[in-house]
N, CA, C and O atoms as CSV, one atom per row, in Angstrom:
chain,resi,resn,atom,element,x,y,z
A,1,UNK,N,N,0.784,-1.191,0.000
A,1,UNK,CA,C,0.000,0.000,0.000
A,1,UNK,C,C,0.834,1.267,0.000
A,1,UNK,O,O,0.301,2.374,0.069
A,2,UNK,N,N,2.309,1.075,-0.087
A,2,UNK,CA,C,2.655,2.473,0.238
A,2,UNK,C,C,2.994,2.850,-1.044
A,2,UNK,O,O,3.256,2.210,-2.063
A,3,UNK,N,N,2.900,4.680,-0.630
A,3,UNK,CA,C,2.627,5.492,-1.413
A,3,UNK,C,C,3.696,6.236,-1.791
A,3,UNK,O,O,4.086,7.042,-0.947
A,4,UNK,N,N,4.364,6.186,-2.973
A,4,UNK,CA,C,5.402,7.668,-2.960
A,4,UNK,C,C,4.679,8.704,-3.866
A,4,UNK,O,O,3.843,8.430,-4.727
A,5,UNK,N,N,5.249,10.236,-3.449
A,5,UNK,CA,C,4.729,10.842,-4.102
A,5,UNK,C,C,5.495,11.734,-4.300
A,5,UNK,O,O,5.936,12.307,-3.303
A,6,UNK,N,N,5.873,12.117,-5.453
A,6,UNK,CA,C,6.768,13.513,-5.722
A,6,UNK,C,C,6.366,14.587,-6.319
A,6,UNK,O,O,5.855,14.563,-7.439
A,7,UNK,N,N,6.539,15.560,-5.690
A,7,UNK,CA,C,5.992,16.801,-6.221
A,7,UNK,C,C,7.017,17.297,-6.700
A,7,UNK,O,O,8.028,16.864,-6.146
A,8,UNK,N,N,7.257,18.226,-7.717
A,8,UNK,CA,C,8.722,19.384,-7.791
A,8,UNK,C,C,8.083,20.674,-8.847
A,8,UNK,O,O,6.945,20.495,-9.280
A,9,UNK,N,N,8.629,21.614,-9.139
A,9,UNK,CA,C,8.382,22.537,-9.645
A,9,UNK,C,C,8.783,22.213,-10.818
A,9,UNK,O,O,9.798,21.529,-10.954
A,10,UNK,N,N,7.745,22.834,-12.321
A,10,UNK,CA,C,7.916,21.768,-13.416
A,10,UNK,C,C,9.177,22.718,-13.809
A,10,UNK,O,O,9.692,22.259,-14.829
A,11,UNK,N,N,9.907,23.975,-13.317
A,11,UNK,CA,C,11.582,24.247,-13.574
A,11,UNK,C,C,12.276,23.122,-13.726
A,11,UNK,O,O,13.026,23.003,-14.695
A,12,UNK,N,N,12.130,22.075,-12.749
A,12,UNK,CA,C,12.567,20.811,-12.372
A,12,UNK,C,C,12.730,20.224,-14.009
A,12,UNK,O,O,13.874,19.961,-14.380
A,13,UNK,N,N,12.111,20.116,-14.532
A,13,UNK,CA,C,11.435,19.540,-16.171
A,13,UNK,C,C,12.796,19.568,-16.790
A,13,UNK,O,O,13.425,18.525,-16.966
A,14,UNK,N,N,13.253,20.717,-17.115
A,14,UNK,CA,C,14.786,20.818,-17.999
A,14,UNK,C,C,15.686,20.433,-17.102
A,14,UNK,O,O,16.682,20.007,-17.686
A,15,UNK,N,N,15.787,20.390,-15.933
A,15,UNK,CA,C,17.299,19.934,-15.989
A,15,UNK,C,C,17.441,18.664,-15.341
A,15,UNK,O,O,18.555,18.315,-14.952
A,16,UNK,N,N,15.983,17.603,-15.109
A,16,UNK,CA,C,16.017,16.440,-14.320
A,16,UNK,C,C,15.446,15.327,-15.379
A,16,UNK,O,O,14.506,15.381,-16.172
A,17,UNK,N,N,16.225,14.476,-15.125
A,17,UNK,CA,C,15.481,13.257,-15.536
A,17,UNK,C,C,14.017,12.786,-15.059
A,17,UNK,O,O,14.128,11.577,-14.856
A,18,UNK,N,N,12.797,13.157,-14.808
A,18,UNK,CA,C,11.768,12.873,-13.948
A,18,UNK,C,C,11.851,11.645,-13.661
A,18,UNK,O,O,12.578,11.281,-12.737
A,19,UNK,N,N,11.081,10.719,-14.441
A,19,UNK,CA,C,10.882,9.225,-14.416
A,19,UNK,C,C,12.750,8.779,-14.421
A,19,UNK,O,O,12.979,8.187,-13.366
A,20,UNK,N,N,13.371,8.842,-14.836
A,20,UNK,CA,C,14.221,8.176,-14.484
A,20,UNK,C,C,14.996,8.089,-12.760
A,20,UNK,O,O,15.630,7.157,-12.264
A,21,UNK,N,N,14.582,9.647,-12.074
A,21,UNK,CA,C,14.507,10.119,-10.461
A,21,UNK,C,C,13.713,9.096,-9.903
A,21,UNK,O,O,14.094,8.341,-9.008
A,22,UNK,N,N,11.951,9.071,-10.758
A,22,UNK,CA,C,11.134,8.330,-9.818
A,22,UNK,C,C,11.162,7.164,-9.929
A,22,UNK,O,O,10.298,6.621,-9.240
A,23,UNK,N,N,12.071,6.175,-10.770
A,23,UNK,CA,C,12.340,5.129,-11.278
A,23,UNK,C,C,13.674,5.007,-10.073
A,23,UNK,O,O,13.974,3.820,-10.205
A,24,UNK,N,N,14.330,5.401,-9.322
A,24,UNK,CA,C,15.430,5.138,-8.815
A,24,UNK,C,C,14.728,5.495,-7.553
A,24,UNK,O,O,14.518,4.341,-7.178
A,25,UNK,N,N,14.265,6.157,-6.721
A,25,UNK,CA,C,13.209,6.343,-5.643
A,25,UNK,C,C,12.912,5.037,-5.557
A,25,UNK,O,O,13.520,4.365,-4.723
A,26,UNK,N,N,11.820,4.362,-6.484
A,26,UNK,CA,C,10.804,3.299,-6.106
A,26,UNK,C,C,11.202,2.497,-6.283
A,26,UNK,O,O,10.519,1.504,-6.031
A,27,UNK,N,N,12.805,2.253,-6.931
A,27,UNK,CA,C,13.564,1.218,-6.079
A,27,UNK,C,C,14.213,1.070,-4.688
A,27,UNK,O,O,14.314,0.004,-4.082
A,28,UNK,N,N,14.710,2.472,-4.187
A,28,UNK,CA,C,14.565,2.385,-2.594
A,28,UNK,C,C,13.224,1.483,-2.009
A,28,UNK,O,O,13.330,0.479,-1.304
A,29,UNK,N,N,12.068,2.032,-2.432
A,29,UNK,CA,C,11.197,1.104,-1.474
A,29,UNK,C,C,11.195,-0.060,-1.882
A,29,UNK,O,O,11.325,-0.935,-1.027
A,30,UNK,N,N,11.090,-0.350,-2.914
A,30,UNK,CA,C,11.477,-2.099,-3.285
A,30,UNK,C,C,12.569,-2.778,-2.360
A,30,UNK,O,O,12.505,-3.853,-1.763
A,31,UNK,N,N,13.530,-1.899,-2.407
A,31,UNK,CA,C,14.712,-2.477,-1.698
A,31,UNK,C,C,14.624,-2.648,-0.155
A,31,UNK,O,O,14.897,-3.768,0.276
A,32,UNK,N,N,14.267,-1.645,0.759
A,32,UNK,CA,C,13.854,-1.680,1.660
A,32,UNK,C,C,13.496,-2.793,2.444
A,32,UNK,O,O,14.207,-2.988,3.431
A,33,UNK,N,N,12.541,-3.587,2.235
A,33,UNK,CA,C,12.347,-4.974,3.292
A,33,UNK,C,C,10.865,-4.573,3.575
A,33,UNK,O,O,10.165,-5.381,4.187
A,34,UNK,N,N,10.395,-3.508,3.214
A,34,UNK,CA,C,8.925,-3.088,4.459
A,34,UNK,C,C,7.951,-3.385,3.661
A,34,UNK,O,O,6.900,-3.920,4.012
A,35,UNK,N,N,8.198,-3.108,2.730
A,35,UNK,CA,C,6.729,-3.767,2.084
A,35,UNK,C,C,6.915,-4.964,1.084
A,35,UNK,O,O,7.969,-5.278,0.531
A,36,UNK,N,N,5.263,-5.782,0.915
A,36,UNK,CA,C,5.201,-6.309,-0.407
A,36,UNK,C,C,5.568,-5.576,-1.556
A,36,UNK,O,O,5.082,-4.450,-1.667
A,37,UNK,N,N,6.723,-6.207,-2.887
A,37,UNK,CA,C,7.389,-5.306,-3.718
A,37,UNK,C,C,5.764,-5.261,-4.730
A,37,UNK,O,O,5.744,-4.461,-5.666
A,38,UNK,N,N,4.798,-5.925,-4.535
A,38,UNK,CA,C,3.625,-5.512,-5.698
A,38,UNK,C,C,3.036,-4.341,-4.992
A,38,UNK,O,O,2.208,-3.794,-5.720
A,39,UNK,N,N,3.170,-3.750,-3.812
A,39,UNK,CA,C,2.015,-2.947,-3.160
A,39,UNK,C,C,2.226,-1.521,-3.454
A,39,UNK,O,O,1.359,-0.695,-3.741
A,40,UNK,N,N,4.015,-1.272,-3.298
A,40,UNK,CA,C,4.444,-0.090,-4.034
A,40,UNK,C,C,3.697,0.734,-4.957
A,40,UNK,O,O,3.598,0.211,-6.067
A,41,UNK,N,N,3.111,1.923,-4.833
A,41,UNK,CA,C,3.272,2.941,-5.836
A,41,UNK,C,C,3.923,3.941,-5.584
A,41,UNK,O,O,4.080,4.556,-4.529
A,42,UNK,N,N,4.365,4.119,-6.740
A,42,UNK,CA,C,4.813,5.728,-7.331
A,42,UNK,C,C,4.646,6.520,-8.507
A,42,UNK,O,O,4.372,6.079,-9.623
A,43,UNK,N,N,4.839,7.797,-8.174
A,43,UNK,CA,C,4.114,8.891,-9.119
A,43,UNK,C,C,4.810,10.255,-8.565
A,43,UNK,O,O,5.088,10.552,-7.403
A,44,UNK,N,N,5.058,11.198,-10.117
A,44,UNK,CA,C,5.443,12.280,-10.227
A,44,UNK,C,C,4.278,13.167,-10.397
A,44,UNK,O,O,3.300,12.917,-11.102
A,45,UNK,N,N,4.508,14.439,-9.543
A,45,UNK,CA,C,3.298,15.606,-9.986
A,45,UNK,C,C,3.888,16.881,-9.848
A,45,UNK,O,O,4.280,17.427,-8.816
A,46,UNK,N,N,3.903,17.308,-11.067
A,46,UNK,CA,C,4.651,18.873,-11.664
A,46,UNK,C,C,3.593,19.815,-11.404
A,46,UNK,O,O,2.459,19.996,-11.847
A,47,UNK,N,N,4.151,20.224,-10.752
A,47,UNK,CA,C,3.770,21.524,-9.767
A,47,UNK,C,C,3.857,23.174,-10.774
A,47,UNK,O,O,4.997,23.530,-11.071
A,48,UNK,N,N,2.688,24.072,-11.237
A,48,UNK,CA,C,2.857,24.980,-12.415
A,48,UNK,C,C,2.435,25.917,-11.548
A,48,UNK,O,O,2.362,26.960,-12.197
A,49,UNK,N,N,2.085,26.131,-10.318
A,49,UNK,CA,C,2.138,27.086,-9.319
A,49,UNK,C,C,2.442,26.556,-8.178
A,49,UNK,O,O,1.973,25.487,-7.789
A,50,UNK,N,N,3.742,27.680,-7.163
A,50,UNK,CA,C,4.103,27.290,-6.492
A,50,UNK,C,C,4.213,28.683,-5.354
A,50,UNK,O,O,3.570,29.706,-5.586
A,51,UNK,N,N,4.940,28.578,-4.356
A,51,UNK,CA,C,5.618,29.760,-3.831
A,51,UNK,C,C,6.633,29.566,-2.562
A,51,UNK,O,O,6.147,29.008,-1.578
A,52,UNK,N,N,7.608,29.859,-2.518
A,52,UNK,CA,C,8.378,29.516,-1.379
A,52,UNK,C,C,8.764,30.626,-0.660
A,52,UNK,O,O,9.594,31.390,-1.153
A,53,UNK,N,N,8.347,30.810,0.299
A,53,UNK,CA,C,8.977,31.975,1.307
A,53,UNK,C,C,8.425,33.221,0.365
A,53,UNK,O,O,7.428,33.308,-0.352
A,54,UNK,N,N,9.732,34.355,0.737
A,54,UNK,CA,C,9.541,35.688,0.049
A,54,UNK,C,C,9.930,35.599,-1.385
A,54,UNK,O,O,9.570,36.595,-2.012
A,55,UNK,N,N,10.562,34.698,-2.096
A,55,UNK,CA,C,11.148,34.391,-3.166
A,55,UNK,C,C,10.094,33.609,-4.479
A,55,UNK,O,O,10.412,33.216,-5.601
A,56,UNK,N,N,8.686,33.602,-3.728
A,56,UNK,CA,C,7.984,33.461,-4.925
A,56,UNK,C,C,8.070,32.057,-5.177
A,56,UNK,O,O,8.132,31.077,-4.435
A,57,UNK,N,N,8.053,32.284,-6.987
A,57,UNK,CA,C,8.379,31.252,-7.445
A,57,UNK,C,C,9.640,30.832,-8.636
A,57,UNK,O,O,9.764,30.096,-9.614
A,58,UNK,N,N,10.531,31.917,-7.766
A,58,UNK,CA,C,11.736,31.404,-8.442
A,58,UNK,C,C,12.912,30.667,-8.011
A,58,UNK,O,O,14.049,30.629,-8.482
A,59,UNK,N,N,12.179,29.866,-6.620
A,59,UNK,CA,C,13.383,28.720,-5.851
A,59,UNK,C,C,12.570,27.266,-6.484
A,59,UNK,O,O,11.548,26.894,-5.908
A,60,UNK,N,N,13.034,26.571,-7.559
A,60,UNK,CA,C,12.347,24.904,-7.557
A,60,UNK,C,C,12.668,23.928,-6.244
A,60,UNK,O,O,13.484,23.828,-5.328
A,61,UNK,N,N,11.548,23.316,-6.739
A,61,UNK,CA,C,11.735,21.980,-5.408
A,61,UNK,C,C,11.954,20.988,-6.064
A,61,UNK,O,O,12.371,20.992,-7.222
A,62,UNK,N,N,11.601,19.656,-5.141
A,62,UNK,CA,C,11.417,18.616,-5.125
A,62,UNK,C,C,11.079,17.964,-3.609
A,62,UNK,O,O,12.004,17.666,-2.853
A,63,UNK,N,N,9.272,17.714,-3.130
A,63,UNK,CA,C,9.146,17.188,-2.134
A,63,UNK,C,C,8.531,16.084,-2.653
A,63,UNK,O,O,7.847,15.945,-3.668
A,64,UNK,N,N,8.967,15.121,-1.580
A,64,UNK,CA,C,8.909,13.746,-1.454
A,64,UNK,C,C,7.744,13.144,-0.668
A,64,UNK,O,O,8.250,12.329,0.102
A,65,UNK,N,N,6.519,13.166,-0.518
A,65,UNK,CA,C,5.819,12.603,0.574
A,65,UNK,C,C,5.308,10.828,0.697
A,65,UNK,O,O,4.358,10.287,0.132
A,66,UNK,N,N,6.041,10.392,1.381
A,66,UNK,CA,C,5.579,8.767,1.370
A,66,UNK,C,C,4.832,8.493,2.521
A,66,UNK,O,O,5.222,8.608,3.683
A,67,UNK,N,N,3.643,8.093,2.097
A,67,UNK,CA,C,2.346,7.163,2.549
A,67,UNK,C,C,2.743,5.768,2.926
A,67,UNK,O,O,3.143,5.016,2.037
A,68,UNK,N,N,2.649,5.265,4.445
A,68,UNK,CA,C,2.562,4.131,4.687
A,68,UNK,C,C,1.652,3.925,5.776
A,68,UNK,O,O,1.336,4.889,6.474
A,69,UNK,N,N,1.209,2.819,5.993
A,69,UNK,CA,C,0.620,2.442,6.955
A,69,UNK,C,C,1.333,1.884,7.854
A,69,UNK,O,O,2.391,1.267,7.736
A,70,UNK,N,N,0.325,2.272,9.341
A,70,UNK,CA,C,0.709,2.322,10.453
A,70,UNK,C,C,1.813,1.254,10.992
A,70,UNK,O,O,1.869,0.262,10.266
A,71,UNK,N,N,2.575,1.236,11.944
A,71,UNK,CA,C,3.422,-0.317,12.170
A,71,UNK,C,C,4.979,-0.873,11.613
A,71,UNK,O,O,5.490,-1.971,11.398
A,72,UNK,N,N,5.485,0.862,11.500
A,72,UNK,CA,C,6.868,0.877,11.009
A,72,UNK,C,C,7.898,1.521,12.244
A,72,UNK,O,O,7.806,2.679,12.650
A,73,UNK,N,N,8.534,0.874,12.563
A,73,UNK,CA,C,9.310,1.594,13.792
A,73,UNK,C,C,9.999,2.928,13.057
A,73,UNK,O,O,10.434,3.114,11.920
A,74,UNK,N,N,9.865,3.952,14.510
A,74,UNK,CA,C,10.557,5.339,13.684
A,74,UNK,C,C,11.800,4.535,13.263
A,74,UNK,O,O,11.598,3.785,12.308
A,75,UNK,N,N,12.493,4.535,13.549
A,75,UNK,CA,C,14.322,3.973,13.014
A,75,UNK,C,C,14.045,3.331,11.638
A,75,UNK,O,O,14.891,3.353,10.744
A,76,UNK,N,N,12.335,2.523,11.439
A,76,UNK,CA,C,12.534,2.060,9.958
A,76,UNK,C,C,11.972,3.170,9.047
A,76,UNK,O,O,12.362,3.146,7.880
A,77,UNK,N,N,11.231,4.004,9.362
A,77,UNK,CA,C,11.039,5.337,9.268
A,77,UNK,C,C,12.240,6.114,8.494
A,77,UNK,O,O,12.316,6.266,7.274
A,78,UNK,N,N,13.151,6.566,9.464
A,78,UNK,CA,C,13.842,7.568,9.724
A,78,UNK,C,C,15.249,6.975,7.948
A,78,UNK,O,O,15.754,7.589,7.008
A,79,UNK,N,N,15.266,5.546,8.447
A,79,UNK,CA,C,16.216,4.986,7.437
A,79,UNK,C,C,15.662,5.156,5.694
A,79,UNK,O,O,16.241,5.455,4.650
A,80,UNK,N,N,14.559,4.871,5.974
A,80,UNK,CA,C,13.695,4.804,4.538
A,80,UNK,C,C,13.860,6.327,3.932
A,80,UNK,O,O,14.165,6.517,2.755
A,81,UNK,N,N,13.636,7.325,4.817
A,81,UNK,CA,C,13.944,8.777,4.568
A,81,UNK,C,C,14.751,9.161,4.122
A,81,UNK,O,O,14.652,9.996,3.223
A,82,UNK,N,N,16.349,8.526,4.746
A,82,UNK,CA,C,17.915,8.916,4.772
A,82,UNK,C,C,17.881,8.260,3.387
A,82,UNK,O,O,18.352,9.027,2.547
A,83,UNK,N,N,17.402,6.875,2.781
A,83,UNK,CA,C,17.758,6.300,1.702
A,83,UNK,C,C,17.102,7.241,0.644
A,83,UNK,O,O,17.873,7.826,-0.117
A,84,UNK,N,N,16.017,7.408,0.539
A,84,UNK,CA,C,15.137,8.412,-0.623
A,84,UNK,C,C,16.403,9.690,-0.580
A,84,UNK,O,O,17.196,9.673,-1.521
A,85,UNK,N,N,16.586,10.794,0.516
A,85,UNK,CA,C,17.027,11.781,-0.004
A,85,UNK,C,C,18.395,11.694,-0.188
A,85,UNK,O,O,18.970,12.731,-0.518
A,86,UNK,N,N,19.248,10.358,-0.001
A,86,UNK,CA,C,20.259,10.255,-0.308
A,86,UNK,C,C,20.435,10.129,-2.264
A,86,UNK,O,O,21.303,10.384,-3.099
A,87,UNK,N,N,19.215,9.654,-2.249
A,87,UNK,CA,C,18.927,9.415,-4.142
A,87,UNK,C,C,19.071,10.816,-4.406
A,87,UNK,O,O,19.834,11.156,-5.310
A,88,UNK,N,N,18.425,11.705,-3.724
A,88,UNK,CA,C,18.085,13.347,-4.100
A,88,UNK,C,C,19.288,14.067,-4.234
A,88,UNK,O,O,19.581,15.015,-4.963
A,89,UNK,N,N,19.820,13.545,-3.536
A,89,UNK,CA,C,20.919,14.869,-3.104
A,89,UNK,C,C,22.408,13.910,-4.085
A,89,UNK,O,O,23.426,14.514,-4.423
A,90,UNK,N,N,22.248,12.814,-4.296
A,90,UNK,CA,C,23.172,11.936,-5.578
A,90,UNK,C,C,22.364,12.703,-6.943
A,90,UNK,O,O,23.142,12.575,-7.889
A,91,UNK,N,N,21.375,13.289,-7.307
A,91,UNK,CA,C,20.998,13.267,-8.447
A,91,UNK,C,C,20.208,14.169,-8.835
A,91,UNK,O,O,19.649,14.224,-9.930
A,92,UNK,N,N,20.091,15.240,-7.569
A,92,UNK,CA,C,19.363,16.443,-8.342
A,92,UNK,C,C,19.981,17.247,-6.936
A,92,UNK,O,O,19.163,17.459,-6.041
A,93,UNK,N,N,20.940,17.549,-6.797
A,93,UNK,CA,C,21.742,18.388,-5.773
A,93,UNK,C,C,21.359,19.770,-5.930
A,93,UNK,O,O,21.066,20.584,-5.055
A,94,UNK,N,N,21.415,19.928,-7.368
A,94,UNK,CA,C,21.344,21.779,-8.156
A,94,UNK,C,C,19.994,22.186,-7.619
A,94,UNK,O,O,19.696,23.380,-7.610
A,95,UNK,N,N,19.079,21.184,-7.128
A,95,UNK,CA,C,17.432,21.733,-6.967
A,95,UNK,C,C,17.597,22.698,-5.702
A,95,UNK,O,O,17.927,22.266,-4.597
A,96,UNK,N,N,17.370,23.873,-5.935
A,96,UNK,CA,C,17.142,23.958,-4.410
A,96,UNK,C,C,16.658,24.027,-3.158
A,96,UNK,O,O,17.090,24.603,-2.160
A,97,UNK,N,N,15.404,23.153,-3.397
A,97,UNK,CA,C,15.298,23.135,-2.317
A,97,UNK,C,C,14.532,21.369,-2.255
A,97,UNK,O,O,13.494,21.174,-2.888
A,98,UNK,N,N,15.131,20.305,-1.506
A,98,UNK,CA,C,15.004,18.986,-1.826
A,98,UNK,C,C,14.115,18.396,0.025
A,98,UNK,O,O,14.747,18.677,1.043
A,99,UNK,N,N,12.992,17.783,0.141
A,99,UNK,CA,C,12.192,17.561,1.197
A,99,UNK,C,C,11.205,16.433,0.927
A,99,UNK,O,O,10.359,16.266,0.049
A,100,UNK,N,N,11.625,15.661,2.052
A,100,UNK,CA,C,10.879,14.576,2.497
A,100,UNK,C,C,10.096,14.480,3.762
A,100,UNK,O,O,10.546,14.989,4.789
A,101,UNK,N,N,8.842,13.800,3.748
A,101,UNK,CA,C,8.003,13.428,4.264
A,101,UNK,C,C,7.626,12.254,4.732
A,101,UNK,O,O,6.477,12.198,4.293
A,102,UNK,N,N,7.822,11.149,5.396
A,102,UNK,CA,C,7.256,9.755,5.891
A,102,UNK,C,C,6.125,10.288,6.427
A,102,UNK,O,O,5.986,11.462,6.772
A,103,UNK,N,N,5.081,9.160,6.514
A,103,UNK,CA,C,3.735,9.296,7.235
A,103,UNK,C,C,3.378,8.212,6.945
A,103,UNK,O,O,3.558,7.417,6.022
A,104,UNK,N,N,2.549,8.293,8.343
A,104,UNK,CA,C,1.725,7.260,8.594
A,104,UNK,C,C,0.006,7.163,8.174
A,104,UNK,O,O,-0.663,8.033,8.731
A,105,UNK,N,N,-0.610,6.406,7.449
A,105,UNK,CA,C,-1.546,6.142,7.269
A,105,UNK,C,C,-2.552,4.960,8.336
A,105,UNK,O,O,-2.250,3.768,8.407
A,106,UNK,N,N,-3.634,5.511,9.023
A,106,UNK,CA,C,-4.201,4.565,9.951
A,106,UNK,C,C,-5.240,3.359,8.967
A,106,UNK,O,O,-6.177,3.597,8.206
A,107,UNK,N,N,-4.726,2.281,9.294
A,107,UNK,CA,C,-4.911,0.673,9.297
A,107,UNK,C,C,-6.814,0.831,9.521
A,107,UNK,O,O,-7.733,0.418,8.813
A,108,UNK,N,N,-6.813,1.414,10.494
A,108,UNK,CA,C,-8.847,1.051,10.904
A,108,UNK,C,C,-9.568,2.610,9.768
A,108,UNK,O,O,-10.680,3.003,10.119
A,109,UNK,N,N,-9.057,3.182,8.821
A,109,UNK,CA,C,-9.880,4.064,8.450
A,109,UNK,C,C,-9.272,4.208,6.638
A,109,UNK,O,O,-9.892,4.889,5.823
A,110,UNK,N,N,-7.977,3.428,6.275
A,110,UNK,CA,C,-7.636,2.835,5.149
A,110,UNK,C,C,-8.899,1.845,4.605
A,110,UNK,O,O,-9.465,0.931,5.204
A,111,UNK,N,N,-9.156,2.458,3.034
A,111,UNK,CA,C,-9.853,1.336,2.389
A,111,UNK,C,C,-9.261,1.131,1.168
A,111,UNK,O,O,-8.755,2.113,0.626
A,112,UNK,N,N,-9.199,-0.327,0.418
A,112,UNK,CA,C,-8.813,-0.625,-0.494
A,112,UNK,C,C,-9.375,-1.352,-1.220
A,112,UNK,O,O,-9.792,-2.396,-0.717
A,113,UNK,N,N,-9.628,-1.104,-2.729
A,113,UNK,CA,C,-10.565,-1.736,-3.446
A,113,UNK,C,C,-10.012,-2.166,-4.800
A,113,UNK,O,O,-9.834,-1.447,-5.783
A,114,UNK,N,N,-9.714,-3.779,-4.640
A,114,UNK,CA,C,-8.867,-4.047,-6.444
A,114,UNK,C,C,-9.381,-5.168,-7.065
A,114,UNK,O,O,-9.747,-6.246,-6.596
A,115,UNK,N,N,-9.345,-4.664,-8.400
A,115,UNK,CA,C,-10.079,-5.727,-9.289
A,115,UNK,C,C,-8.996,-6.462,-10.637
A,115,UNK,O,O,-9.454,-7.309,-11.404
């Protein structure tokens, strides 16, 4: 069930590989140990308004927010984090401004429906 999700500013567009970034990401979670490798998703979303601080929108990003459900020790947490922005900061360093997110999704209010 878990979720990656990347947002970045579509500036990001010229000077990043997208899918080839989110293609190296969602092998961190594959690699990882925490989940089933079929449950994984991931997905890019280019961001065409943005604003950061006083600077508008002329600082690009790249935030990271991953969705998991409940029942991961922080330390497996905290590692899963260090591995994603270690991809970030190997492969889009120039962005400036690079942010991740872990979270937890609750187990009794999760629904899932597949056909």
């Amino acid at each position: 069930m878990p979720n990656l999700i990347m947002e970045y500013s579509n500036s990001v567009d010229e000077r990043v590989n997208v899918q080839g970034l989110l293609e190296d990401l969602h092998q961190v979670a594959l690699q990882s140990g925490l989940f089933d490798i079929g449950a994984v998703k991931s997905r890019a979303l280019s961001c065409h308004d943005w604003l950061i601080g006083d600077e508008g929108d002329s600082q690009d990003f790249i935030h990271i927010t991953f969705e998991l459900l409940d029942g991961r020790t922080i330390e497996q947490k905290k590692a899963l984090a260090s591995q994603l922005m270690s991809v970030l900061t190997e492969q889009v360093s120039h962005v400036r401004s690079l942010t991740i997110n872990v979270r937890e999704m609750n187990r009794d209010s999760f629904l899932k429906v597949t056909n």
